[in-house]
Every structure is written in structure tokens, then in C-alpha cells.
SEVEXKOL-783029 format. One record per atom (N, C-alpha, C, O): residue in three letters; residue number from 0; x, y, z; atom name. Coordinates in Angstrom, 3 decimals. Example, Ala and Ser with C-alpha at 12.3 -4.5 7.8 and 13.67 -1.06 7.14 Angstrom:
2
<aa:ALA, i:0, east:13.190, north:-5.690, up:7.800, at:N>
<aa:ALA, i:0, east:12.300, north:-4.500, up:7.800, at:CA>
<aa:ALA, i:0, east:13.200, north:-3.300, up:7.800, at:C>
<aa:ALA, i:0, east:14.236, north:-3.319, up:8.465, at:O>
<aa:SER, i:1, east:12.850, north:-2.250, up:7.080, at:N>
<aa:SER, i:1, east:13.670, north:-1.060, up:7.140, at:CA>
<aa:SER, i:1, east:12.900, north:0.030, up:7.870, at:C>
<aa:SER, i:1, east:13.409, north:1.138, up:8.039, at:O>
END
This chain:
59
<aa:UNK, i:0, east:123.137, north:145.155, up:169.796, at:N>
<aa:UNK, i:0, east:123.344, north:146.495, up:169.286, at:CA>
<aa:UNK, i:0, east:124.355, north:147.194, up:170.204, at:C>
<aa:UNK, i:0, east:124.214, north:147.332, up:171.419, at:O>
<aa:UNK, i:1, east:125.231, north:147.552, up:169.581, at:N>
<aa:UNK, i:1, east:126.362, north:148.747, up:170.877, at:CA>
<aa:UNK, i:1, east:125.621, north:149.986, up:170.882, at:C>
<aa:UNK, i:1, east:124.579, north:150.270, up:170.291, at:O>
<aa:UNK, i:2, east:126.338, north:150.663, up:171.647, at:N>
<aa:UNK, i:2, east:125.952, north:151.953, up:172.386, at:CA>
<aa:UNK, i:2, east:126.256, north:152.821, up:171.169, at:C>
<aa:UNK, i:2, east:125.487, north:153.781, up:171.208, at:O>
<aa:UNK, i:3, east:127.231, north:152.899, up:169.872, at:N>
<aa:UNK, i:3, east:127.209, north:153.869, up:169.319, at:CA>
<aa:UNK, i:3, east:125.841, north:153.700, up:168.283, at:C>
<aa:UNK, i:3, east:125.240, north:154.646, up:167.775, at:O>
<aa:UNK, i:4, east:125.584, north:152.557, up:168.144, at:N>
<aa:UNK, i:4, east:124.516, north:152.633, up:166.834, at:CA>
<aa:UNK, i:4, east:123.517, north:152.878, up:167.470, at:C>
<aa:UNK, i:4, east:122.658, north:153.439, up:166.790, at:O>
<aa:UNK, i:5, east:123.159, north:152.635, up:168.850, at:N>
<aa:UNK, i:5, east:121.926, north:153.151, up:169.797, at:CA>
<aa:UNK, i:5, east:122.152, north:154.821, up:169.320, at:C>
<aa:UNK, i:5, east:121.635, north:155.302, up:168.312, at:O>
<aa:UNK, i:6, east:122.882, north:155.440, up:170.111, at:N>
<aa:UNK, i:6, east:122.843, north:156.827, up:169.823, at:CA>
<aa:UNK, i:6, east:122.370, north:157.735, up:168.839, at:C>
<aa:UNK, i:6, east:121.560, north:158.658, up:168.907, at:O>
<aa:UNK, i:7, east:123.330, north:157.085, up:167.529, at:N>
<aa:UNK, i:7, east:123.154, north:156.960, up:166.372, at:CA>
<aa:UNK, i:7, east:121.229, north:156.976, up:166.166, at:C>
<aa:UNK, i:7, east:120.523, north:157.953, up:165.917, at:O>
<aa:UNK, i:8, east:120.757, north:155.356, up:166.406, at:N>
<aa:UNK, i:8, east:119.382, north:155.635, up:166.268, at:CA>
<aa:UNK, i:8, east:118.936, north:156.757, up:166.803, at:C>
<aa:UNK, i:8, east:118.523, north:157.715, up:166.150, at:O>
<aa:UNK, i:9, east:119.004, north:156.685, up:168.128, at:N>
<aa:UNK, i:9, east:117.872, north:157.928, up:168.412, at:CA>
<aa:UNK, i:9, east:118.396, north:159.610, up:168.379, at:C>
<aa:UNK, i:9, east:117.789, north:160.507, up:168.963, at:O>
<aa:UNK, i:10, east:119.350, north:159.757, up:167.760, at:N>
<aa:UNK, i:10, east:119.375, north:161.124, up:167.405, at:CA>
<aa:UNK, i:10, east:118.770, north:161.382, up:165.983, at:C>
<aa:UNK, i:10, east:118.520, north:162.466, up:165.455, at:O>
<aa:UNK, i:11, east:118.597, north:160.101, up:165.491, at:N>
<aa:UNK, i:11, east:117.928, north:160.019, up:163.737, at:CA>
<aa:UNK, i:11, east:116.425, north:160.594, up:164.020, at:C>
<aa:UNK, i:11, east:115.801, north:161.498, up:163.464, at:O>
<aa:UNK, i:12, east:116.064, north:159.677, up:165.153, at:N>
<aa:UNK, i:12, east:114.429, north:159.452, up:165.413, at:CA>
<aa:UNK, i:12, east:114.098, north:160.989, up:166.165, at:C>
<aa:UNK, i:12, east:113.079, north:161.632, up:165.910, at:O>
<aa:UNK, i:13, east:114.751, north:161.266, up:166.761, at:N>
<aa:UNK, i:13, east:114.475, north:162.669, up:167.775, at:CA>
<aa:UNK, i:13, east:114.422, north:163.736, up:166.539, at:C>
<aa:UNK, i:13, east:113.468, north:164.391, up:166.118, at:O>
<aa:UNK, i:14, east:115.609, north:163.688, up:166.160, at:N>
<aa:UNK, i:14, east:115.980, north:165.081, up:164.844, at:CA>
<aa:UNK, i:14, east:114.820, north:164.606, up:163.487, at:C>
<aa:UNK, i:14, east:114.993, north:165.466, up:162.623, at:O>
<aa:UNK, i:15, east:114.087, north:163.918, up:163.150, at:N>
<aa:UNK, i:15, east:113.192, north:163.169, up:162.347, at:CA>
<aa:UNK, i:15, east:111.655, north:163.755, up:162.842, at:C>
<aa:UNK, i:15, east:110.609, north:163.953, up:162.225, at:O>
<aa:UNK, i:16, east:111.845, north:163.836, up:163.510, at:N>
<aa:UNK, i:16, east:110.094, north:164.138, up:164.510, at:CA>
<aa:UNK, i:16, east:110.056, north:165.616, up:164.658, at:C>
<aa:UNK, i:16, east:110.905, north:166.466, up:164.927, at:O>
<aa:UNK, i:17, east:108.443, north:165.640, up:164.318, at:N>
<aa:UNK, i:17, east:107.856, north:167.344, up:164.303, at:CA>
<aa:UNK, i:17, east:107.039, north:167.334, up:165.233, at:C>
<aa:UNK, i:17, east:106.363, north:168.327, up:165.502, at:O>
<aa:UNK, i:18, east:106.984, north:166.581, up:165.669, at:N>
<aa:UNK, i:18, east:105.920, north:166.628, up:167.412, at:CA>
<aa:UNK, i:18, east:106.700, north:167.275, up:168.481, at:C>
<aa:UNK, i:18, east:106.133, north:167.785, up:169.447, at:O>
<aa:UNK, i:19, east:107.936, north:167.273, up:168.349, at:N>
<aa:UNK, i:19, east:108.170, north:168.052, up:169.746, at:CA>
<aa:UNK, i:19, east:109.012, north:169.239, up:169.242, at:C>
<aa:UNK, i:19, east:109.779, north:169.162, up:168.282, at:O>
<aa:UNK, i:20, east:108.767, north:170.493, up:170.078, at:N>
<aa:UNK, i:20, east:109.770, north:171.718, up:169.651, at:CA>
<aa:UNK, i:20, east:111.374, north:171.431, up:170.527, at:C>
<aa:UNK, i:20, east:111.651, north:171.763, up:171.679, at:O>
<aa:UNK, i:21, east:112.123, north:170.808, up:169.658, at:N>
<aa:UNK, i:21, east:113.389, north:170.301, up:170.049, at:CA>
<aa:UNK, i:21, east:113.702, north:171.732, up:169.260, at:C>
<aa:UNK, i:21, east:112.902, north:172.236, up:168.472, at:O>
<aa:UNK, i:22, east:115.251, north:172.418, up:169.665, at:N>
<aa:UNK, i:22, east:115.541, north:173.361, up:169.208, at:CA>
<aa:UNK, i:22, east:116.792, north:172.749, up:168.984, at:C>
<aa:UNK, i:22, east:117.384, north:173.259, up:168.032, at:O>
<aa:UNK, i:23, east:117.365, north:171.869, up:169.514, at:N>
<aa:UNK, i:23, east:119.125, north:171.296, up:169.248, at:CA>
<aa:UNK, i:23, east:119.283, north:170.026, up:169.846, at:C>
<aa:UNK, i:23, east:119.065, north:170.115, up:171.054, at:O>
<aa:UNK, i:24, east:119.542, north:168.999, up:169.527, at:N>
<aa:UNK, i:24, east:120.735, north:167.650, up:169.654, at:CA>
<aa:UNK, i:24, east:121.640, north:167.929, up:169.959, at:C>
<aa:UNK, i:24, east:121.836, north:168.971, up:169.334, at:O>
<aa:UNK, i:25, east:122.876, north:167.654, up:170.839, at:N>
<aa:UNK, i:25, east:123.874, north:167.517, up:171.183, at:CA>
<aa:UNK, i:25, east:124.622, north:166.128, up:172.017, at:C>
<aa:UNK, i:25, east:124.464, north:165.774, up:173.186, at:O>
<aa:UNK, i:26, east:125.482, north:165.517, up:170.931, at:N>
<aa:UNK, i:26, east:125.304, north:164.097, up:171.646, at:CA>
<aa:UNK, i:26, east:127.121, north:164.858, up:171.978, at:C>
<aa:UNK, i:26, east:127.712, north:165.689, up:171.287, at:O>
<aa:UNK, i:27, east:127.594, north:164.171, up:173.275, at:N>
<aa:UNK, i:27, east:128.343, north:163.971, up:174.364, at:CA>
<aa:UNK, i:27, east:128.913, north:162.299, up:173.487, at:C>
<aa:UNK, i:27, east:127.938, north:161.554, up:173.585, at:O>
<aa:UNK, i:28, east:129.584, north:161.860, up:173.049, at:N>
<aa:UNK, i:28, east:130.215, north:160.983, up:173.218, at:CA>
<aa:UNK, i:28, east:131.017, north:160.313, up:173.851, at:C>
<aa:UNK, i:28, east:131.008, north:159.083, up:173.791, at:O>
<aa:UNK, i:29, east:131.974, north:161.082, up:174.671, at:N>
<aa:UNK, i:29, east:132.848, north:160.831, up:175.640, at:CA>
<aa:UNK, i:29, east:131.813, north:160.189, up:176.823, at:C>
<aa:UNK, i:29, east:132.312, north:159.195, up:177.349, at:O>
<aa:UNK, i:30, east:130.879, north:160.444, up:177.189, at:N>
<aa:UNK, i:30, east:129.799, north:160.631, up:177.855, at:CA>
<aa:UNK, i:30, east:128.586, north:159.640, up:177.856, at:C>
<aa:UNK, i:30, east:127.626, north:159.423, up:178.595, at:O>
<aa:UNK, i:31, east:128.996, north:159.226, up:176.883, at:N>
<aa:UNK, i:31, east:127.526, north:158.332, up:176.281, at:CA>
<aa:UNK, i:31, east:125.964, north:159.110, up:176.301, at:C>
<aa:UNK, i:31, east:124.867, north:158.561, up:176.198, at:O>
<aa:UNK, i:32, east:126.290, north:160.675, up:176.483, at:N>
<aa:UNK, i:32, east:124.896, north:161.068, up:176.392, at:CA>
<aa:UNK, i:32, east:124.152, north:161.998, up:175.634, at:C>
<aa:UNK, i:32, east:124.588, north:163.147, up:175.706, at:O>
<aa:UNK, i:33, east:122.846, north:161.778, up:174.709, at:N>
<aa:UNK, i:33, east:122.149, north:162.763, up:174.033, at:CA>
<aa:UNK, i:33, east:121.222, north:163.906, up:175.022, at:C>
<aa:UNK, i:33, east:120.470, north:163.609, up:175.950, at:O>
<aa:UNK, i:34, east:121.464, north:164.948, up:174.625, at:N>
<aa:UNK, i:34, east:121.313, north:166.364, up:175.428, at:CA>
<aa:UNK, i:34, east:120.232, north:166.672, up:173.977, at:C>
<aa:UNK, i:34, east:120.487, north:166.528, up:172.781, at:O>
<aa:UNK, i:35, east:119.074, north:167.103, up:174.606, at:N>
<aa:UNK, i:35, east:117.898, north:167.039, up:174.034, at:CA>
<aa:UNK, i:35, east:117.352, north:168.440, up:174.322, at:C>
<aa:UNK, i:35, east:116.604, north:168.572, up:175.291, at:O>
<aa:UNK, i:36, east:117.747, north:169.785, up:173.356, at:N>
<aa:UNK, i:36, east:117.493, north:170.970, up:174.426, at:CA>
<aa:UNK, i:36, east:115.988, north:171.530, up:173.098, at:C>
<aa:UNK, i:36, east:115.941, north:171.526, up:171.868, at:O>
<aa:UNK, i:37, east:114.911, north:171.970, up:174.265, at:N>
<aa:UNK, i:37, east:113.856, north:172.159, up:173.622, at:CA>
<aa:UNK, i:37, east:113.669, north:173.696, up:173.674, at:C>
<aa:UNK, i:37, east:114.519, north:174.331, up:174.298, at:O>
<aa:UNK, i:38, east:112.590, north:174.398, up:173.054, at:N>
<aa:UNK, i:38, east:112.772, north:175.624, up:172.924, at:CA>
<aa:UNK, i:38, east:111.905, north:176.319, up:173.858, at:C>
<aa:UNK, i:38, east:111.389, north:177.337, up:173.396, at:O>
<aa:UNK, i:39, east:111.633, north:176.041, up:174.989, at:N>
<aa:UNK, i:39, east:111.415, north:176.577, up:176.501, at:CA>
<aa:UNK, i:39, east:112.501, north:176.279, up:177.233, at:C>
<aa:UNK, i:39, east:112.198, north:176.249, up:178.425, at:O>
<aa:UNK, i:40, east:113.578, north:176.058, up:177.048, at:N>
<aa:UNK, i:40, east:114.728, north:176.190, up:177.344, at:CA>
<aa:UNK, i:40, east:114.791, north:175.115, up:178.527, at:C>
<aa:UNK, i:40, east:115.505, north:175.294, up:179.514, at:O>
<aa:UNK, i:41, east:113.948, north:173.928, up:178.343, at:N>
<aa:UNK, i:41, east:114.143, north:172.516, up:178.941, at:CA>
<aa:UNK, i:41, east:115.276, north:171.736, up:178.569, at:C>
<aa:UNK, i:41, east:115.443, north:171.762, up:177.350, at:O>
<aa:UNK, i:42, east:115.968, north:171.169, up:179.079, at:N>
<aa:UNK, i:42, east:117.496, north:170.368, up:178.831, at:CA>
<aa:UNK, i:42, east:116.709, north:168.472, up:179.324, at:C>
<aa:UNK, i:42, east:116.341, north:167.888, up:180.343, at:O>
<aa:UNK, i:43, east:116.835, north:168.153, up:177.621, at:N>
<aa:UNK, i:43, east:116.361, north:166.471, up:178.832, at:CA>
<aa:UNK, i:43, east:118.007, north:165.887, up:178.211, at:C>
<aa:UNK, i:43, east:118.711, north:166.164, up:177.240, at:O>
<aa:UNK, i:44, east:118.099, north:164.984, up:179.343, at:N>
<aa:UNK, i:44, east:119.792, north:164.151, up:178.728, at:CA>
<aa:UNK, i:44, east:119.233, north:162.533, up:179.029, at:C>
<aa:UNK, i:44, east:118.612, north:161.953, up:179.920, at:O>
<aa:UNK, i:45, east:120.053, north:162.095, up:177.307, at:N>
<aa:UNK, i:45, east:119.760, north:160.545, up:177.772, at:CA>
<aa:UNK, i:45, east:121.095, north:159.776, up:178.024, at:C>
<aa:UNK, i:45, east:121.893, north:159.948, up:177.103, at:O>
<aa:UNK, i:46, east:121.551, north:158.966, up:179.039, at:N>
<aa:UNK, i:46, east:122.290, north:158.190, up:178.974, at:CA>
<aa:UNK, i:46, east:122.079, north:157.095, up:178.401, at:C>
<aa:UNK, i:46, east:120.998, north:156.508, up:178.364, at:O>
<aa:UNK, i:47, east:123.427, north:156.633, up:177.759, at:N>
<aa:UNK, i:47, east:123.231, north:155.895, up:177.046, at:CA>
<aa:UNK, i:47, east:124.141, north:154.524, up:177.703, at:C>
<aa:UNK, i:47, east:125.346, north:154.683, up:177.900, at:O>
<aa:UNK, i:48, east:123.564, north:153.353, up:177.983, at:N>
<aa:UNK, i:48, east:124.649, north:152.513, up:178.833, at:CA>
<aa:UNK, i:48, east:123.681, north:151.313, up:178.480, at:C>
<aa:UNK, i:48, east:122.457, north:151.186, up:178.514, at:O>
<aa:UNK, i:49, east:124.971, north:150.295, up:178.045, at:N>
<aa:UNK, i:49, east:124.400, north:149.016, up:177.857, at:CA>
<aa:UNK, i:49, east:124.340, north:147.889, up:178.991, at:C>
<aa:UNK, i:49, east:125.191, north:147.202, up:179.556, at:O>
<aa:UNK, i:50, east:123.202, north:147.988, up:179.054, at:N>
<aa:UNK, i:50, east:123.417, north:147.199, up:180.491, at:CA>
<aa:UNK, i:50, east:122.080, north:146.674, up:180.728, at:C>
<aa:UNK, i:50, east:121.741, north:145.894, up:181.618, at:O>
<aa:UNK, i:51, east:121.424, north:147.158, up:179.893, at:N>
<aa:UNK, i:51, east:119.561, north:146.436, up:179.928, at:CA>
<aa:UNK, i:51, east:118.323, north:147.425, up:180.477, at:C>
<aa:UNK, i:51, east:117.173, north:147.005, up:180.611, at:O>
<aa:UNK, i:52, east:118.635, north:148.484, up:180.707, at:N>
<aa:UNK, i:52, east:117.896, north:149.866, up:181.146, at:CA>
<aa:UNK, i:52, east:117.843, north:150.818, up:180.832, at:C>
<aa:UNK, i:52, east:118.563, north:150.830, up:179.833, at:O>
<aa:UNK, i:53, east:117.174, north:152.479, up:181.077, at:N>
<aa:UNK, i:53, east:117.910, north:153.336, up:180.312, at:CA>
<aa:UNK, i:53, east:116.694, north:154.116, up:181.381, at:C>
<aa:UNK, i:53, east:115.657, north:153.651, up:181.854, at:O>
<aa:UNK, i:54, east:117.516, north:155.907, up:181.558, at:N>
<aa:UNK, i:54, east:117.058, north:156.631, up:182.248, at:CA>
<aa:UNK, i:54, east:117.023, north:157.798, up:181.248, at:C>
<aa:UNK, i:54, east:117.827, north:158.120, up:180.373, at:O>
<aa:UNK, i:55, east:115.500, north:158.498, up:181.750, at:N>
<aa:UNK, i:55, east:115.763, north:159.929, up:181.224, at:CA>
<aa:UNK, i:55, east:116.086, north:161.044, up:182.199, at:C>
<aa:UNK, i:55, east:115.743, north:160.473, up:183.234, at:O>
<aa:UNK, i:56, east:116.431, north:162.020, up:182.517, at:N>
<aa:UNK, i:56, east:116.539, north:162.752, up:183.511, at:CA>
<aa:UNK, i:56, east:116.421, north:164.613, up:183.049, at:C>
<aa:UNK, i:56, east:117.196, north:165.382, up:182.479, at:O>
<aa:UNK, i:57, east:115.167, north:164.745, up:183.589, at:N>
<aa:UNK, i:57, east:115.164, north:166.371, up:183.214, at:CA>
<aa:UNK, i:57, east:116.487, north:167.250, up:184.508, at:C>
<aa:UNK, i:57, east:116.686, north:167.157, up:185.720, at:O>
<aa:UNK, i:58, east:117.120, north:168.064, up:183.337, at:N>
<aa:UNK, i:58, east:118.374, north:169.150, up:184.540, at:CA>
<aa:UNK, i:58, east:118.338, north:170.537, up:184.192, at:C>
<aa:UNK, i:58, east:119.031, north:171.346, up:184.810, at:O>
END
């Protein structure tokens, strides 16, 4: 799978789901990263890198 159809998936699956109060998606392409901003004004970002791992990082 490449990195764009990854993305692709999980902005489907994130923006799809009523379990979490996500208020906006913002995918970074240049970047490889989905910016996940919730409505307590939490920012989670995922990088996206093919390489066999993957980090989340609250900022």
C-alpha cells in the first residue's frame, strides 16, 4: 500500500466515526501528515511514512 492510499484510508475512517468529537481533518500532503483537530481544541498529527511503523504525537 503507498502512503497516499494510507492517508486516503484513514481520513475516510476518522471523518466516518461518531465516537470521537473531531471538529476538522486537515491532511498536509507535502508533509505526509493528518492533523486531527478535536473540539477541546486538542491537535493530534499523524505521520504518515512507509517504513513499517507509525507515530501519533499530541502538539
Amino acid at each position: 500500500m503507498e502512503k497516499n492510499e494510507i492517508k486516503d484510508r484513514l481520513f475516510d475512517v476518522l471523518n466516518d466515526t461518531d465516537n470521537l468529537p473531531i471538529q476538522d481533518i486537515v491532511v498536509d500532503d507535502r508533509n505526509n501528515i493528518v492533523n486531527v483537530y478535536l473540539t477541546d481544541g486538542t491537535r493530534f498529527s499523524v505521520h504518515v511514512e512507509k517504513c513499517g511503523i507509525w507515530n501519533i504525537c499530541e502538539v
